[in-house]
C-alpha positions as CSV (number, residue, x, y, z in Angstrom):
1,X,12.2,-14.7,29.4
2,X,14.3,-16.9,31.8
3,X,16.9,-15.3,34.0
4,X,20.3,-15.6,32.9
5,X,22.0,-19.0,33.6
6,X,18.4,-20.8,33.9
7,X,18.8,-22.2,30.7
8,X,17.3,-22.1,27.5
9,X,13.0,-21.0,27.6
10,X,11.3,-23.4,28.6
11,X,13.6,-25.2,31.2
12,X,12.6,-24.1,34.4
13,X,15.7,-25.3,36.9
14,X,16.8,-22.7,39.9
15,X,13.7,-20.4,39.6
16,X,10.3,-19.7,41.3
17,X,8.0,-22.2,40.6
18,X,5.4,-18.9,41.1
19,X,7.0,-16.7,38.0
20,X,3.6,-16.0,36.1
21,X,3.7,-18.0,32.6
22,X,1.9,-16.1,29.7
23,X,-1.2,-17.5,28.3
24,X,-1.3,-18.8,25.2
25,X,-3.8,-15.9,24.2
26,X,-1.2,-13.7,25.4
27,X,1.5,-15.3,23.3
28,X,-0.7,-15.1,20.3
29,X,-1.2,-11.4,20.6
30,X,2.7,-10.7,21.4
31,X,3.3,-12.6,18.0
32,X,0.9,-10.2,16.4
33,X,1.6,-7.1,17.9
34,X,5.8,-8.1,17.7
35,X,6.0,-8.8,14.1
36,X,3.8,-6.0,12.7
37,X,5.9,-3.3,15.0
38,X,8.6,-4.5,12.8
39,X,6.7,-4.7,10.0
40,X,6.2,-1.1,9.9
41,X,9.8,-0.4,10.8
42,X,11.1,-2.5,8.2
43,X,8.4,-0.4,5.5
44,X,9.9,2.9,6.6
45,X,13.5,1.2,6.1
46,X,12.5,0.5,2.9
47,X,10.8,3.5,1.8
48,X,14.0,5.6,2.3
49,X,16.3,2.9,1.2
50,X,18.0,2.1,4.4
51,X,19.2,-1.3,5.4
52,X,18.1,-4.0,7.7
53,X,20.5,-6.1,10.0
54,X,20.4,-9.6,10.8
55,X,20.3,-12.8,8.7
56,X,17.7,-10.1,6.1
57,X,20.8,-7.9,6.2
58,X,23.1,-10.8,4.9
59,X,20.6,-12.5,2.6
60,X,20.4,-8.9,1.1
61,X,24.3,-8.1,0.8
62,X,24.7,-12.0,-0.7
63,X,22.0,-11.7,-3.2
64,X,23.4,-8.2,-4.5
65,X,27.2,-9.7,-4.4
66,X,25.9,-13.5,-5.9
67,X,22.2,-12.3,-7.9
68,X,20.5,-15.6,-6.0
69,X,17.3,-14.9,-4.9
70,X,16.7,-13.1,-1.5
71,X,14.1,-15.6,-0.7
72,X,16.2,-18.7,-1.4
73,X,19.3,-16.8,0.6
74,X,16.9,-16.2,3.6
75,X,15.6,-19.8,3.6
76,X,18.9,-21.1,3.8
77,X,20.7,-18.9,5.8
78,X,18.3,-19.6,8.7
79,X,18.5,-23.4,8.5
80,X,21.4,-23.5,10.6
81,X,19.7,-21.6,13.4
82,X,16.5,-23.1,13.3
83,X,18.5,-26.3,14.5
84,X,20.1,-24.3,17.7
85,X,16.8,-23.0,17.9
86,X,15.6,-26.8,18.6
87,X,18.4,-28.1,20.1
88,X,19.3,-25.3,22.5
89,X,15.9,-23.1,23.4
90,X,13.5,-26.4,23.1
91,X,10.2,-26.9,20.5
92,X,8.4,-24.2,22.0
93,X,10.6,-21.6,21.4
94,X,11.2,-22.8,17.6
95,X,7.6,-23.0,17.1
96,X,6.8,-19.6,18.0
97,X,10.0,-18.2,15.8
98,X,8.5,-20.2,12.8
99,X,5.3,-18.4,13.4
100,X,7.3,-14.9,14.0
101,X,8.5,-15.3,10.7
102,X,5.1,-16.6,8.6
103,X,3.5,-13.6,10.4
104,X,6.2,-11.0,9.3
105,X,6.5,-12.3,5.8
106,X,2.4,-12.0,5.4
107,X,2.5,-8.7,6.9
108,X,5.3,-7.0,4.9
109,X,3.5,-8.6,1.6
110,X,0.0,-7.0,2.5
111,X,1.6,-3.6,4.0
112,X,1.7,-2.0,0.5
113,X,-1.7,-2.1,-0.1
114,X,-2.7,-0.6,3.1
115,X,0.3,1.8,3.5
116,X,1.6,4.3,1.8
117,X,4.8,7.6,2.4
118,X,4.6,10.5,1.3
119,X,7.4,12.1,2.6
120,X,9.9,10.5,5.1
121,X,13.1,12.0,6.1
122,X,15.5,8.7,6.2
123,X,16.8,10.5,9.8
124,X,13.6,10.2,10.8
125,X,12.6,6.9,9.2
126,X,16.1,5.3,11.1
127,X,14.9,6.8,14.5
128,X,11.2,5.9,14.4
129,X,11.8,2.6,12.5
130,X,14.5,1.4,14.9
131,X,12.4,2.1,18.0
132,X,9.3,0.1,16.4
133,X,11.9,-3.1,15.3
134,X,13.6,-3.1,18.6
135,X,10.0,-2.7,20.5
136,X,8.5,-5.6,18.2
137,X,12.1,-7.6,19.1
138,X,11.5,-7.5,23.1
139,X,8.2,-8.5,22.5
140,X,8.6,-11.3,20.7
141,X,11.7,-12.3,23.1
142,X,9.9,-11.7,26.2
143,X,7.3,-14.3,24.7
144,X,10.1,-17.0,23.9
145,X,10.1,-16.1,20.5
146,X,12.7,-14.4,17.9
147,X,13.3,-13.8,13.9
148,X,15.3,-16.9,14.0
149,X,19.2,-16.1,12.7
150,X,21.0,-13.9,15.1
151,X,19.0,-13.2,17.2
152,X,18.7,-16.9,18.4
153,X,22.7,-17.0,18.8
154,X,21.8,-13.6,20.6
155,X,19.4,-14.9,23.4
156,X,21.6,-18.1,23.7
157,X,24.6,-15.8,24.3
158,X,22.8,-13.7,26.8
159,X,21.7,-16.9,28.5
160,X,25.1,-19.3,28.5
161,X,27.3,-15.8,29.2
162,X,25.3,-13.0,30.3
163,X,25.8,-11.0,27.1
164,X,23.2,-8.8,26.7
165,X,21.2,-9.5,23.5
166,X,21.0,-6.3,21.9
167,X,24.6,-5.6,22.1
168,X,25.2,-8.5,20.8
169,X,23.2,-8.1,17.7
170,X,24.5,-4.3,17.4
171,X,28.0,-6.1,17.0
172,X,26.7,-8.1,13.7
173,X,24.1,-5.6,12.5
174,X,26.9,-2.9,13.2
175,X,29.4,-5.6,10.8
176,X,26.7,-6.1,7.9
177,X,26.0,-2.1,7.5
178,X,30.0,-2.0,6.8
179,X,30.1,-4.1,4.4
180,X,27.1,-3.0,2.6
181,X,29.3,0.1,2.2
182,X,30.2,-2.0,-1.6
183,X,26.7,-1.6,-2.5
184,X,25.3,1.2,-1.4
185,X,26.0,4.5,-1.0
186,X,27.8,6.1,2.1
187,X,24.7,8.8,3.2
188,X,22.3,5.5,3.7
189,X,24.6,3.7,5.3
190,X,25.1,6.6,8.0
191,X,21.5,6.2,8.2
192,X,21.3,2.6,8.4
193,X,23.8,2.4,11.2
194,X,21.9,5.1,13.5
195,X,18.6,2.8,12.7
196,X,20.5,0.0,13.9
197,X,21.8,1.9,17.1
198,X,18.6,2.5,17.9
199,X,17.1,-0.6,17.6
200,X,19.4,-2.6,19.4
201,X,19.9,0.0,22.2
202,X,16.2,-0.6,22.9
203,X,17.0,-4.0,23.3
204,X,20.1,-3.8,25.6
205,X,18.5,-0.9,27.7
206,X,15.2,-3.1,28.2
207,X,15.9,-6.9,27.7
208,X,17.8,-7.3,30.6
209,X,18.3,-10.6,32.9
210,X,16.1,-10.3,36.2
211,X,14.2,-7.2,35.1
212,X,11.1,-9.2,33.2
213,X,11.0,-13.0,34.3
214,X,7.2,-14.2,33.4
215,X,7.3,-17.2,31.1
């Protein structure tokens, strides 16, 4: 990921003309490795009925508040993003969100078949499930990639103010989980929120500016 201040990925101004870039090999297996982390996070989410934050998080409280499909919610939803993805963190970085997304939308339709709980505690499905989403997250954002939705607005943040990405998505995953509160019940919520501590504290202890800078 670029430093903080050099601009949006791709756009090389005020640094080292030596940072190591990734391969395209290397990207391809980040993509991989990212999204089915947090495919398996999101499958022990579901399994004990906990949320997930994000644009999934308010596709999921507007289709329970409206009865529109999640699919059509998501779709939409993200449309607005995908153009700050393009106009803000370049083609590049768009591309490889698209892909992020095709990849976790195959892998979360195929997990069933191949994965199954037998017993999950939802304490311990919030802990282990936030650790693998935020894990799959710096992945994919160290490879100029994201989930598109917040977490674009998230890196864009980080870069134009020095935010920190994962405090920043805490914020609006930390918002969502209230106001699921009207549809679900208050024991999975506790849950959900210490899911989405953890995941987002994973990203704001290790997705900091200057720490990781090959592109």
């Amino acid at each position: 990921m670029p430093l903080a201040g050099a601009g949006p990925p791709g756009d090389t101004r005020g640094m080292n003309d030596n940072v190591e870039r990734h391969s395209r090999s290397e990207d391809v297996q980040a993509l991989l490795s990212g999204t089915l982390l947090i495919a398996l996070g999101v499958a022990m989410f579901t399994h004990t009925g906990l949320l997930t934050g994000g644009t999934a998080g308010l596709a999921f409280l507007l289709h329970y508040a409206t009865g529109i499909a999640f699919g059509k919610l998501f779709f939409l939803i993200n449309l607005p993003f995908y153009w700050i993805a393009w106009r803000r963190m370049g083609r590049v970085f768009t591309f490889k969100t698209f892909a992020a997304v095709a990849l976790l939308s195959l892998f979360t339709e195929l997990q069933p078949h191949v994965l199954t709980f037998d017993a999950l505690h939802p304490l311990y499905a919030a802990v282990a499930g936030g650790l693998l989403c935020g894990t799959g997250f710096l992945i994919l954002f160290r490879h100029q990639a994201s989930l598109g939705g917040f977490g674009i607005v998230a890196l864009m943040l980080q870069q134009d103010r020095g935010w920190r990405a994962g405090k920043v998505q805490l914020g609006v995953d930390c918002v969502l989980v209230a106001a699921a509160l009207f549809v679900v019940d208050p024991e999975r919520i506790a849950y959900s929120l210490v899911g989405a501590v953890v995941l987002n504290m994973t990203l704001a202890v290790n997705h900091r500016p200057g720490r990781y800078i090959a592109m």
